[in-house]
C-alpha positions as CSV (number, residue, x, y, z in Angstrom):
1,X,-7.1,34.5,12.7
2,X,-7.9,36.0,16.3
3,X,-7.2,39.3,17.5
4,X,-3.5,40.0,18.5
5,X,-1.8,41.8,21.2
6,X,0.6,43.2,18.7
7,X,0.8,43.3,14.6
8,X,0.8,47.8,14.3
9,X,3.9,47.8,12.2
10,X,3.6,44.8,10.1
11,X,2.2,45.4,6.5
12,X,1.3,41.9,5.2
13,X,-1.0,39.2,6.8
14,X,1.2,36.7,8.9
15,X,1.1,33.2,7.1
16,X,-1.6,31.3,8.5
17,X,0.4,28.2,8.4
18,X,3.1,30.0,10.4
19,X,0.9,31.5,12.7
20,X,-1.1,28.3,13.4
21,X,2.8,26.6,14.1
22,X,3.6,28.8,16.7
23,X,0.6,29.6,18.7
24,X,0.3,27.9,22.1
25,X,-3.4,28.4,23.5
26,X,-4.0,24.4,22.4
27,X,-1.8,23.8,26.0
28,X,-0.9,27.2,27.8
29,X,-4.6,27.7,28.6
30,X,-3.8,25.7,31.7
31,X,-2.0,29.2,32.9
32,X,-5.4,30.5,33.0
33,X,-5.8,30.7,36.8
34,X,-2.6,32.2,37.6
35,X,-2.5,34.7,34.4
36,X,-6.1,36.1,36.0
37,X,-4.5,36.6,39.3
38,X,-1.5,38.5,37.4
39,X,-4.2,40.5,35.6
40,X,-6.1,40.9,38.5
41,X,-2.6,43.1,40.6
42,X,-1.9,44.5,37.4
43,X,-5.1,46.4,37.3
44,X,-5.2,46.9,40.9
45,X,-1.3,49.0,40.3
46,X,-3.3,50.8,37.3
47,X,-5.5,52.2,39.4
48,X,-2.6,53.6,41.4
49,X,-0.8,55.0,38.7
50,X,-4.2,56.4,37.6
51,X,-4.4,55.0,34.5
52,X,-7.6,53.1,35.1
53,X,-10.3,54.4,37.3
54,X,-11.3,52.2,40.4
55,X,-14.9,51.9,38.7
56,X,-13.0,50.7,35.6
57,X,-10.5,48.4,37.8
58,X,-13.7,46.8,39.5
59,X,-15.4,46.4,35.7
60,X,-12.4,44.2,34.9
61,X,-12.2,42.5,38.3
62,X,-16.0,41.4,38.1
63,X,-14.5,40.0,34.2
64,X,-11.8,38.2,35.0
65,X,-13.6,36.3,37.8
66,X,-16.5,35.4,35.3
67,X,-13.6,33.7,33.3
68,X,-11.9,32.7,36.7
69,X,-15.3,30.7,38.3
70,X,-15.6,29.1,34.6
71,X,-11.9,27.7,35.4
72,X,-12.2,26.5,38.4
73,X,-15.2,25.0,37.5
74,X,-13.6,22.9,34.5
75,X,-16.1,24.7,31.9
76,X,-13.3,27.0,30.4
77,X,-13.8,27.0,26.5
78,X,-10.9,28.8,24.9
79,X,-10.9,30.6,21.2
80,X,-8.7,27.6,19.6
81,X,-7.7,30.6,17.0
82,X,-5.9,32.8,20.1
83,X,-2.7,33.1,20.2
84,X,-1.8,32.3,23.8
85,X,-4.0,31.9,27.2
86,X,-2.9,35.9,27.5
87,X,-4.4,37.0,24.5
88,X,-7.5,35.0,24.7
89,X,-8.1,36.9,28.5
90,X,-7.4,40.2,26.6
91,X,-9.9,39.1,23.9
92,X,-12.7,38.5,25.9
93,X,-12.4,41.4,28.1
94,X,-12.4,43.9,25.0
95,X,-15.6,42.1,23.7
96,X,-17.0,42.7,27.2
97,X,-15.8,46.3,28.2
98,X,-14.3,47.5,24.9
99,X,-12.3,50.5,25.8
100,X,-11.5,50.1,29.4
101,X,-10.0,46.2,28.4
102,X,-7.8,48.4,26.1
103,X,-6.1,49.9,29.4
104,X,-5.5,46.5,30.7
105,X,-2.2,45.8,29.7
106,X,-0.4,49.2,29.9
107,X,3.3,48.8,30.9
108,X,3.7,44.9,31.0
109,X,4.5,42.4,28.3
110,X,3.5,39.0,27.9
111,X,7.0,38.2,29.5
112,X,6.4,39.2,32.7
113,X,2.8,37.5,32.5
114,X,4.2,33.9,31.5
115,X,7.1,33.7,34.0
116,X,4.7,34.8,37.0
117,X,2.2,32.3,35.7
118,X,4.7,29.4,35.6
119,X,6.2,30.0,38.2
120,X,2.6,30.2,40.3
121,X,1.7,26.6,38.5
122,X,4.7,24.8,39.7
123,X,4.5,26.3,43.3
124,X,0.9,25.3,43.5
125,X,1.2,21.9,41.5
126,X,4.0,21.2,44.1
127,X,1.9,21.9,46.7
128,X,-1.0,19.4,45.2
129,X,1.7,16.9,44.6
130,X,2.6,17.1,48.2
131,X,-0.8,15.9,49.2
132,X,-0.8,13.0,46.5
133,X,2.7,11.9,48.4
134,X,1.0,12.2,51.9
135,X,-1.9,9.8,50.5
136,X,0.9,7.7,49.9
137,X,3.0,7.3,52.9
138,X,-0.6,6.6,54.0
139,X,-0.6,3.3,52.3
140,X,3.0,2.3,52.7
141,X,2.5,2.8,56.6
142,X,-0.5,0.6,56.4
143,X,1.1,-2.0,54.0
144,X,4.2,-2.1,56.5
145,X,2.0,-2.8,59.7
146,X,-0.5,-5.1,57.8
147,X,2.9,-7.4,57.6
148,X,4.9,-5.7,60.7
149,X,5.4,-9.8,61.7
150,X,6.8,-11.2,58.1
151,X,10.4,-11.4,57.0
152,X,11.3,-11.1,53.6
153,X,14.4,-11.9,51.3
154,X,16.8,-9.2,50.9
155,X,18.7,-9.1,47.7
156,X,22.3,-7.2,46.2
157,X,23.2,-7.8,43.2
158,X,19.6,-9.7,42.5
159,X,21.5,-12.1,44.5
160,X,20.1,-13.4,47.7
161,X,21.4,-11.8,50.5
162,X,20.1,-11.5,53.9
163,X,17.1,-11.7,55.6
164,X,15.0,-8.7,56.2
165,X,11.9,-7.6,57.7
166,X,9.2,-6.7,55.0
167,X,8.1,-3.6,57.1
168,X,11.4,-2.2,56.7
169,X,12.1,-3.2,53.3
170,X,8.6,-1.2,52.1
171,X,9.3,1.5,53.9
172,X,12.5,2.0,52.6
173,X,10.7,3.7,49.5
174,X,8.7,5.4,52.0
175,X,12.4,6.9,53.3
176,X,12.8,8.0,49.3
177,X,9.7,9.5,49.3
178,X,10.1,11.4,52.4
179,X,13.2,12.9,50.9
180,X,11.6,13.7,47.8
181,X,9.0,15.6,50.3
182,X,11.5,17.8,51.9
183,X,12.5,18.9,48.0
184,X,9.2,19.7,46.6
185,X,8.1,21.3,50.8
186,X,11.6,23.4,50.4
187,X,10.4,24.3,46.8
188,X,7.0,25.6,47.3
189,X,8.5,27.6,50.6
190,X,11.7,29.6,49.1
191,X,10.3,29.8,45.0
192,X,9.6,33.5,45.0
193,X,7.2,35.1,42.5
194,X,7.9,38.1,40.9
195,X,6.0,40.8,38.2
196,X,6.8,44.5,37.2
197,X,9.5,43.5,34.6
198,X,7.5,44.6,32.1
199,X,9.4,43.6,28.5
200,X,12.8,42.9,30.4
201,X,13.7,46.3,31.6
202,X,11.1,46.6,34.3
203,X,7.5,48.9,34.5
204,X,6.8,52.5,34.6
205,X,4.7,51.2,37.8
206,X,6.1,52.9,40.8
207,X,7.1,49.9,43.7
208,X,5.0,51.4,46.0
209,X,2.3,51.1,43.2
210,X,2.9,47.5,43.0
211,X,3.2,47.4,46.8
212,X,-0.2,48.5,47.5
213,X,-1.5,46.7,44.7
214,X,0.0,43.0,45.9
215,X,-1.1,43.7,49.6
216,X,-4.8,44.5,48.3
217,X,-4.4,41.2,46.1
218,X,-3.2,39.3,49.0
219,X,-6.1,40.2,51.7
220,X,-8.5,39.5,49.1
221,X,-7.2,36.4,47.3
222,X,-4.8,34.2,49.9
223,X,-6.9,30.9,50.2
224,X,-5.6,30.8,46.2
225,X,-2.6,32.6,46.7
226,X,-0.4,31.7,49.8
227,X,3.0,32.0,48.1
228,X,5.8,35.1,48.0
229,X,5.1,37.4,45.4
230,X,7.5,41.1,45.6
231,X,8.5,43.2,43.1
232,X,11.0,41.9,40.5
233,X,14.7,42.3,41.5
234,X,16.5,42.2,38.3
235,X,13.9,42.2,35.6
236,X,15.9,41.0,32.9
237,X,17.0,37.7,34.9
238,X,13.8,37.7,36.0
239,X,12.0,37.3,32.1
240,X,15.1,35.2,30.9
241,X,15.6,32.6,33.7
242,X,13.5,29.4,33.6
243,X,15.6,28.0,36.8
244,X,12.6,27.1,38.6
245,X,11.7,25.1,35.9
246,X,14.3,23.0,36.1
247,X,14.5,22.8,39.6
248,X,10.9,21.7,39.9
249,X,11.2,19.0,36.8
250,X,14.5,17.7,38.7
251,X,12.7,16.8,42.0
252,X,9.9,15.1,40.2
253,X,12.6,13.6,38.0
254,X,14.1,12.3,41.4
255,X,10.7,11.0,42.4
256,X,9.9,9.3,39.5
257,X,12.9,7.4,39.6
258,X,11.9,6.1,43.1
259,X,8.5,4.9,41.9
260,X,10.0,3.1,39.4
261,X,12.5,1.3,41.3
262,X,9.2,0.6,43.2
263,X,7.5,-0.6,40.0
264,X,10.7,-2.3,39.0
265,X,10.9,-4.7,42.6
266,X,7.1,-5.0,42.5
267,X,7.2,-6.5,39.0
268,X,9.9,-8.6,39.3
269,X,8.5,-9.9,42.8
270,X,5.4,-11.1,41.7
271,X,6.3,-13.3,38.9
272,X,5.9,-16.5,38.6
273,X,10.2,-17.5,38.8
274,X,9.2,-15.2,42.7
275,X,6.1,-15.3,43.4
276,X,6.6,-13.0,47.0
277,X,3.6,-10.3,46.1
278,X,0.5,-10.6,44.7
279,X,-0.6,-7.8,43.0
280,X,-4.6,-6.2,43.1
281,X,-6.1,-7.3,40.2
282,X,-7.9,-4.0,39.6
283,X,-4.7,-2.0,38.4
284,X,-3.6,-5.4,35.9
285,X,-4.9,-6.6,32.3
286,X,-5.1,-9.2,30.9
287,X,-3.7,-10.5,27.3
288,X,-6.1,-10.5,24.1
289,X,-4.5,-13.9,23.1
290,X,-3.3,-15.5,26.2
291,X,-6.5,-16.2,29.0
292,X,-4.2,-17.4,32.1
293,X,-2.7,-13.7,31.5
294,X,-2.4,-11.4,34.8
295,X,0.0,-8.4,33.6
296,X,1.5,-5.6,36.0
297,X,0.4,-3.1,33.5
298,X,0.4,0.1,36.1
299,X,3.5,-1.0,37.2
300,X,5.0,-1.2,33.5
301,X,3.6,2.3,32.6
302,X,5.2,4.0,35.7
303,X,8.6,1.8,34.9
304,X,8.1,4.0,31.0
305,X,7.2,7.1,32.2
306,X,10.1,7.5,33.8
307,X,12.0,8.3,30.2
308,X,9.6,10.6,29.4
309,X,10.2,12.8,32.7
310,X,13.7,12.7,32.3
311,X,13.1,13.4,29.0
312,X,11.4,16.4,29.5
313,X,14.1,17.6,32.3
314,X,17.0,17.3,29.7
315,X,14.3,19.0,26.7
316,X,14.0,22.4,29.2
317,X,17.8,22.4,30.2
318,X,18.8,21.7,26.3
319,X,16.4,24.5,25.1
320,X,17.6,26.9,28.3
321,X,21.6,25.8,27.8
322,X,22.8,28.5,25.1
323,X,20.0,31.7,25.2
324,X,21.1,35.1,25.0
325,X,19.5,37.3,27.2
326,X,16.5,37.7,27.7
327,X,13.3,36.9,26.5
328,X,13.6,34.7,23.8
329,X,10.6,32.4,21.6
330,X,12.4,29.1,22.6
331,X,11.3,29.8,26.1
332,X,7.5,28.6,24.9
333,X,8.6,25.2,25.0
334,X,8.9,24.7,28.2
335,X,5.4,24.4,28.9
336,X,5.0,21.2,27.7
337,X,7.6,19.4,29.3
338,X,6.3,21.0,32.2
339,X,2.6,20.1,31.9
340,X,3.3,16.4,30.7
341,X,5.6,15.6,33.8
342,X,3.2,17.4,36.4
343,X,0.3,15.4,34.8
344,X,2.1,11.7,34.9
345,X,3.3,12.3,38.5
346,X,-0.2,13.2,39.9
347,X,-1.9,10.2,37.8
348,X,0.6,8.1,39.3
349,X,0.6,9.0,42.8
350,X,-3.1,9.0,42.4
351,X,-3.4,5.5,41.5
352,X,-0.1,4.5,43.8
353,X,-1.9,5.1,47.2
354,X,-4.8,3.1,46.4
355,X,-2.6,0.0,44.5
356,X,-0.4,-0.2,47.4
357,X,-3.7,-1.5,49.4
358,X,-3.9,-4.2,46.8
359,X,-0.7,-5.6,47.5
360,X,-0.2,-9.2,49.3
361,X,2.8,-11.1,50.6
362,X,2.5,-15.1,49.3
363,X,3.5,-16.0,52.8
364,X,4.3,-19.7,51.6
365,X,6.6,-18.9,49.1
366,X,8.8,-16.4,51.6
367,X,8.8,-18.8,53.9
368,X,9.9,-21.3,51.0
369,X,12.9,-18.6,50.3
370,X,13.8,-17.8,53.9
371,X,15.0,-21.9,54.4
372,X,17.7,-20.9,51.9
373,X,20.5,-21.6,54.1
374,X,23.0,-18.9,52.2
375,X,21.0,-16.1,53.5
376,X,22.4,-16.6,57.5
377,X,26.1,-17.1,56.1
378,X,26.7,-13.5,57.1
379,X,25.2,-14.0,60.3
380,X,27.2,-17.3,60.8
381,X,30.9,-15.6,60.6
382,X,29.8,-12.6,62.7
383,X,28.9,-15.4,65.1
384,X,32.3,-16.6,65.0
385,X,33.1,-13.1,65.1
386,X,31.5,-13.0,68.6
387,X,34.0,-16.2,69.3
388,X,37.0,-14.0,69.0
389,X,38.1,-14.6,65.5
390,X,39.1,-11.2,63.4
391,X,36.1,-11.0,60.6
392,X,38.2,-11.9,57.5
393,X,39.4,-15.3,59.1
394,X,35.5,-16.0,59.9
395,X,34.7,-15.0,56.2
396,X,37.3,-17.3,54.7
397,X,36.2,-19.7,57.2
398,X,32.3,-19.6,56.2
399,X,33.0,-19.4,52.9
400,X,35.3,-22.7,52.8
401,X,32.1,-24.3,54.7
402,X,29.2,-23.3,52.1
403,X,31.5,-24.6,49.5
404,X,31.9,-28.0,50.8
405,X,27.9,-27.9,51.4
406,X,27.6,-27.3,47.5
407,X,30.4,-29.6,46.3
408,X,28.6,-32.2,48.7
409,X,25.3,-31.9,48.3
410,X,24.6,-31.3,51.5
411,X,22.5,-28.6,54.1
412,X,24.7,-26.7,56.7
413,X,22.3,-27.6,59.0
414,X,23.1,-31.2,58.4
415,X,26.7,-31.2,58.8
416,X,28.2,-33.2,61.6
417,X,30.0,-31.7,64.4
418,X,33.5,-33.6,63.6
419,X,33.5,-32.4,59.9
420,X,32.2,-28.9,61.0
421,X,35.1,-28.9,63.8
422,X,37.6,-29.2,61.1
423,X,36.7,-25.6,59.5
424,X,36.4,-24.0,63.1
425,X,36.6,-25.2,66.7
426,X,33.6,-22.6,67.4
427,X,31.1,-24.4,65.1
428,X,28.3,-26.6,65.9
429,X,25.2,-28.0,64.7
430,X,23.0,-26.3,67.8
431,X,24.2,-23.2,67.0
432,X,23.8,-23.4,63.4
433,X,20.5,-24.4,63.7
434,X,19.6,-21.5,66.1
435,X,21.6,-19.1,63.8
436,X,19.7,-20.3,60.7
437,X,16.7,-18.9,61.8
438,X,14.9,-15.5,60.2
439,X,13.9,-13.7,63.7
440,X,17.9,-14.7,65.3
441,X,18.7,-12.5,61.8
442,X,16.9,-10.1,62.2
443,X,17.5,-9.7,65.8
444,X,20.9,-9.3,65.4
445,X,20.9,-6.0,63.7
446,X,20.8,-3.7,66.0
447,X,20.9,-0.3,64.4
448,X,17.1,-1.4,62.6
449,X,14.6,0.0,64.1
């Protein structure tokens, strides 16, 4: 069992089996960049409150960003025996510099460490997730003027509709994705990070202590460390509250649900029974049994991911919803959730912007689509709209007609003028012709850019 940060007044050895249940190094040792940088203030205010000396302080600076290049670097090896990330920095120091490591972590507690750390790993995962959405709208831009000439079916209800341009139907999830932008920008901006609450009733640290020690951070450190950071307001909400948390799980919650709508309309499109897309190859497998086999396998996982990141939202609200102030152990598992959604988004957005280059219309079979006659009907009673009839008599009037084409077996277009006559004065085979016609659709709708 590794060396604690605590144990004085406990007699007996802490059940191994107990201790090995809740430790949480084996996935909080992804805090280890931003529990270094709380480290690295803290000393900075201990030199200030002359507990430590600034030779010490610089001893421990020179430590923690040994551990810190070995982070960055991907070669962090952690003690799999520590207790937490916070411990295993402590631990390392002290078999370094001994006694002056000792100093390290007067007048703060591992609940002040944890919530700056968290709240430093969403701001600057948000931030990264940011750029993986950019990469994106990339793509969709480039998809959208690949095909800026195509139409496409538009569908409510899974029901054919009306027709659409496919530009403006792909960038529609570009629109989703710019909102879910503005979120995670507004995030990163107003999420303010906050230390000196010690246990939960704040530090012995004076503030101007902790000023001078954040401004010295700050100069040295801001290409890592461009967020606010200020002395804690209320300490107790400030080690209690996990509202950041939430906040930052429910925007990526949003998001995911947009990419898998995506993954849901990409899917379903490029089936045989559609057949509008074609998918890249490179993000699809194939079956072990069946060789013709082509499956939508990226799409699928992003489609099941999805429950797993709501998931996770609801696990951080349902541990969160009945806590009594302040700190309490429950408040470990939110890391998890955390991590695992933060991790699926960036995979997916990763792979997103390069699969949406993949992506192909099967012009044939659009076209084959668009010659469905139902998709003008719309445009058809707004026509007789345009003749002076009030819409409800046009719909009732267009409605009657496609149901005689059914009963009869016969196209709209191929209706004669006498029998056409009978459901409306203002109908004739021309103008049906030039109405039935996916550019005189499209044209009409003026409020599309």
């Amino acid at each position: 069992m590794a060396e604690k940060l605590w144990g004085g007044r406990f007699k007996k050895q802490l059940d191994n089996e107990f201790y090995l249940f809740q430790k949480s190094i084996q996935y909080d040792y992804k805090l280890a960049m931003y529990d270094i940088y709380h480290s690295m203030i803290h000393i900075s205010a201990l030199v200030y409150t002359k507990v430590l000396k600034v030779e010490e302080a610089h001893k421990l600076e020179m430590g923690l960003l040994a551990i810190l290049k070995e982070v960055k670097a991907g070669k962090f090896k952690y003690d799999p025996l520590s207790e937490d990330i916070h411990t295993e920095i402590q631990n390392r120091l002290e078999k370094k510099y001994k006694s002056i490591a000792l100093k390290m972590h007067s007048f703060r507690s591992r609940n002040d460490q944890i919530v700056f750390d968290e709240k430093y790993y969403c701001i600057h995962q948000g931030l990264d997730i940011e750029r993986l959405l950019a990469n994106v709208f990339v793509s969709l831009f480039e998809l959208a003027e690949k095909y800026k000439d195509n139409f496409f079916v538009g569908y409510t209800h899974t029901r054919r509709a009306q027709v659409i341009k496919f530009s403006n139907y792909i960038l529609s999830f570009g629109r989703m994705l710019e909102r879910d932008l503005k979120h995670l920008e507004y995030y990163c901006k107003n999420t303010e990070i906050f230390l000196g609450s010690g246990a939960l009733a704040g530090s012995f640290i004076k503030k101007e202590d902790y000023d001078k020690a954040i401004k010295v951070f700050i100069k040295k450190y801001s290409q890592d460390f461009p967020f606010k950071i200020s002395l804690t307001r209320n300490s107790l909400d400030n080690v209690s509250s996990r509202d950041f948390i939430v906040e930052f799980l429910s925007i990526l919650a949003i998001l995911q649900t947009h990419l898998s709508r995506l993954a849901e309309d990409f899917i379903l499109y490029s089936t045989k029974e559609f057949n509008y897309l074609g998918l890249p190859e490179e993000f699809c497998t194939g079956s072990s049994h069946m060789p013709h086999k082509k499956n939508p396998d990226f799409l699928e996982l992003v489609r099941g991911y999805t429950g797993r990141i709501h998931a996770n939202l609801f696990a951080v609200l349902t541990i969160m919803k009945g806590l009594p102030l302040t700190y309490n152990r429950d408040m470990q598992l939110d890391k998890e959730p955390l991590f695992s959604t933060v991790e699926i988004v960036k995979s997916e957005l990763s792979i997103l912007a390069r699969f949406l280059r993949g992506i192909k219309i099967n012009t044939r079979q659009v076209d084959l689509a668009l010659e469905d006659e139902s998709l003008y009907a719309t445009e058809l009673a707004e026509h007789l709209v345009g003749k002076g009839l009030p819409f409800k008599t046009a719909h009732e009037v267009i409605g009657k007609l496609i149901r005689y084409s059914e009963e009869k077996n016969v196209k709209l277009t191929d209706i004669v003028d006498e029998i056409l006559k009978e459901f409306s004065p203002h109908l004739n085979k021309n103008e049906i012709k030039k109405i039935f016609s996916p550019a005189f659709a499209v044209q009409t709708k003026r409020s599309v850019q």
